[in-house]
C-alpha positions in Angstrom: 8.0 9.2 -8.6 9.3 6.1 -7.5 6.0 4.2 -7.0 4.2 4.7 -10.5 7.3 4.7 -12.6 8.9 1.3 -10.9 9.8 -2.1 -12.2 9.7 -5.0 -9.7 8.8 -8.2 -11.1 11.9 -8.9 -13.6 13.0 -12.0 -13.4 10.7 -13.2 -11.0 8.4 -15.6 -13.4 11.2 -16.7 -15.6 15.1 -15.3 -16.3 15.8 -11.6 -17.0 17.2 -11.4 -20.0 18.9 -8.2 -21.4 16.2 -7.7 -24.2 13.3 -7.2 -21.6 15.8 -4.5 -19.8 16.0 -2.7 -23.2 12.8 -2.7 -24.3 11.6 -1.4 -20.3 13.9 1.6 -21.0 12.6 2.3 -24.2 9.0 2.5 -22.8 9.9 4.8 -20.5 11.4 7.4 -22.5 8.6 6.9 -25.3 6.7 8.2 -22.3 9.2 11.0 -20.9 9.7 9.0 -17.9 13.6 10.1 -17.4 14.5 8.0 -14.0 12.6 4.7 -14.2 12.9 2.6 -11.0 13.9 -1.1 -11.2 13.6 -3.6 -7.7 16.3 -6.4 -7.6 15.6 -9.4 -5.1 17.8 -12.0 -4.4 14.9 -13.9 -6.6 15.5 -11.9 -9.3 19.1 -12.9 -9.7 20.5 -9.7 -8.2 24.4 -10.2 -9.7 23.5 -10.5 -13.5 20.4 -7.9 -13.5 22.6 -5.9 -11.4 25.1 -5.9 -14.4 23.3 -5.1 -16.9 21.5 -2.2 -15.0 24.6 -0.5 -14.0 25.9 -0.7 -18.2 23.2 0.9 -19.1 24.1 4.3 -16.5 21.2 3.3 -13.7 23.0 3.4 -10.4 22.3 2.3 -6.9 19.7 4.6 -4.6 19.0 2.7 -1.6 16.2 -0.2 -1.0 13.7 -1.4 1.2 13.4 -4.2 3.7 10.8 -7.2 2.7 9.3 -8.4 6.1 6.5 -11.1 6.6 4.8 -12.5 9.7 2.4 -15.5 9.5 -0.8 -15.2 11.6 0.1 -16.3 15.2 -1.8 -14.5 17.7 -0.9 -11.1 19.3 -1.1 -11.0 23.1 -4.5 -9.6 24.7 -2.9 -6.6 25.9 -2.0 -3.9 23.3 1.7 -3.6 22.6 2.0 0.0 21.7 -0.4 1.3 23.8 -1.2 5.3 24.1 -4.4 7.0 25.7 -3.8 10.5 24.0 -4.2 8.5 20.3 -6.8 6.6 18.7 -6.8 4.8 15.6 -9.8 4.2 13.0 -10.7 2.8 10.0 -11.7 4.7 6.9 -15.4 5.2 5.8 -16.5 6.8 2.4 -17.2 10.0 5.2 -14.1 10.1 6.4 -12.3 8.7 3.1 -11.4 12.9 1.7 -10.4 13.7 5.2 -8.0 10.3 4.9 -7.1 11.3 1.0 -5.9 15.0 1.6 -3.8 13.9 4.1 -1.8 11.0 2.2 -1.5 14.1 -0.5 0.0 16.8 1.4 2.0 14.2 2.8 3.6 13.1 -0.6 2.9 16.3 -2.2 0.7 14.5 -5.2 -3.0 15.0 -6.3 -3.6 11.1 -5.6 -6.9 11.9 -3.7 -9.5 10.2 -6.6 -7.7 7.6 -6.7 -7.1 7.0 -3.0 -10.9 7.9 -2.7 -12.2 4.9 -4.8 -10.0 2.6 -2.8 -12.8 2.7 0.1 -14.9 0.2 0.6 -13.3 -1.6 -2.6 -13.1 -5.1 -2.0 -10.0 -6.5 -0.4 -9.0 -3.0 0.9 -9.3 -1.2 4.7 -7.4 2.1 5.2 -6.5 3.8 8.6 -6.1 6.6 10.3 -4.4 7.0 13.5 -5.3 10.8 15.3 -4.6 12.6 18.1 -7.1 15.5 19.3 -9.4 14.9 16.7 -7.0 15.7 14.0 -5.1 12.9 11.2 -1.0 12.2 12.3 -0.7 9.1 10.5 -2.3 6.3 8.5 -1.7 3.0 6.9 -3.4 0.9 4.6 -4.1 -3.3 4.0 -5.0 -5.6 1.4 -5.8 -8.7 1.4 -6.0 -11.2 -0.8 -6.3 -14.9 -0.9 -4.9 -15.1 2.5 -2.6 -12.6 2.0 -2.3 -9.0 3.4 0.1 -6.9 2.1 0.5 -3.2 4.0 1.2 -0.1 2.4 0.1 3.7 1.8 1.9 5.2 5.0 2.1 8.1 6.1 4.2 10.3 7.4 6.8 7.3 6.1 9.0 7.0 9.5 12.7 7.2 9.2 12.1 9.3 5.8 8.9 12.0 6.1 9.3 11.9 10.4 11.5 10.9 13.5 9.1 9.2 15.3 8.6 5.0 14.5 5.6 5.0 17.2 2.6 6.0 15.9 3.6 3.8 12.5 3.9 0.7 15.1 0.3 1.5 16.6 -1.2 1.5 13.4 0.8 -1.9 12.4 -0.8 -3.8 15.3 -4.2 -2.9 14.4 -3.6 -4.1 10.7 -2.3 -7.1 12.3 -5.4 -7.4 14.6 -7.8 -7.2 12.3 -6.4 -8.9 9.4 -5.7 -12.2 11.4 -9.8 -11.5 12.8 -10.2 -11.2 8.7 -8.6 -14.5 7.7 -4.8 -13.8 6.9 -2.6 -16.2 6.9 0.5 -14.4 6.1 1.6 -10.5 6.2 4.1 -8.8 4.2 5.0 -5.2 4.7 8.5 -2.9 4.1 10.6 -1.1 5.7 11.7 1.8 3.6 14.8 3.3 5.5 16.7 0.3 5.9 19.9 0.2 8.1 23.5 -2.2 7.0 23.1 -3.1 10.8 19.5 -4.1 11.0 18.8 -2.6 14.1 16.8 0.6 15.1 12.8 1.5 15.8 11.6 0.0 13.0 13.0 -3.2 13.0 12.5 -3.5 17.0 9.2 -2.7 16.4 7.6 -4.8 13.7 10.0 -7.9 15.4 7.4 -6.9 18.5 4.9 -7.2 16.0 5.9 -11.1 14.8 7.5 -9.7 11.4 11.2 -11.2 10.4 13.2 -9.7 7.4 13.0 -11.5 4.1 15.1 -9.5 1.8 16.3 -6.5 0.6 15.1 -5.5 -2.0 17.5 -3.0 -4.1 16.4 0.1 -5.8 18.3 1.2 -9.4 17.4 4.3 -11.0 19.7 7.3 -13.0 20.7 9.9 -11.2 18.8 13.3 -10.8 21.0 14.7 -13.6 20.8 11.8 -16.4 18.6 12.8 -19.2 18.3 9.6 -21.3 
């Protein structure tokens, strides 16, 4: 699974070099992971690592889209507004009813985990409903200023057709994270487009968020067993 098993910060603190690649590989099959994920950024000089990825048989799959906003103001008046849907934060109450969802969702038994995020420092989870009943959530952390965005579900673009109800829960986050001290914002967009253009992008540019990067995704193929 793409997010435990994923490499994203080669080549960021100093250069990549070939023997860290190896040795990353080699971890992962002393552990049986067979299709390792590694994250290229233009940061993470994207031509060389890109190289020596592709020697070694891991191939291309896609990316996501790095976006950021700093913490200008929204405007009064809610931008996605809808009266049939209502969006709250998690409490240690509500925190299973939160958990079981973002597991059926991905189909993993994450809810422990998931569970002790409540109320941990740093961390506020969401839930957006309608009639009482969970359609989609999000989560925030902050740190030092900093609030990144993550733990989404139904994922739009990939797990449903719909953008909006990903949107309402983005300007919340936004809301209360500037009303929490943010000072920047950094979130993804996982079903990036070569144009650019589509719900997701014409929504989080409502929102104040530009595009940073793309950041690449290299793993085997399905098939590859070593």
């Amino acid at each position: 699974f793409i997010h435990f098993n994923c490499v994203k910060n080669i080549g960021v603190d100093g250069p990549a070099t070939e023997d860290q690649l190896d040795s990353l590989l080699a971890h992962y099959r002393a552990a049986g992971i067979l299709r390792p994920w590694f994250c290229t950024s233009p940061h993470t000089e994207p031509s060389r690592l890109r190289c020596w990825l592709e020697a070694r048989g891991l191939q291309h799959q896609s990316g996501w889209e790095r976006i950021f906003r700093v913490a200008t103001p929204l405007p009064a008046e809610p931008l996605f507004p809808a009266d049939d849907l209502s969006v709250e934060e998690v409490t240690s109450k509500t925190a299973p009813e939160w958990a079981s969802f973002i597991d059926a969702k991905y189909r993993l038994p994450t809810s422990p985990w998931l569970i002790a995020l409540v109320g941990r420092e740093g961390w506020r989870h969401y839930m957006l409903k309608r009639d009482g009943a969970v359609a989609a959530v999000r989560s925030m952390f902050i740190s030092d200023g900093a609030a990144w965005s993550g733990i989404d579900a139904p994922v739009p673009g990939i797990m449903a057709p719909s953008f909006d109800l990903d949107a309402m829960l983005g300007e919340r986050l936004v809301r209360d994270g500037i009303a929490a001290g943010a000072r920047l914002f950094v979130a993804d967009i996982e079903a990036p487009r070569p144009e650019r253009d589509g719900p997701a992008y014409r929504n989080y540019a409502r929102l104040g968020f530009k595009i940073a990067y793309l950041r690449s995704h290299y793993s085997y193929l399905p098939a590859h067993s070593s």
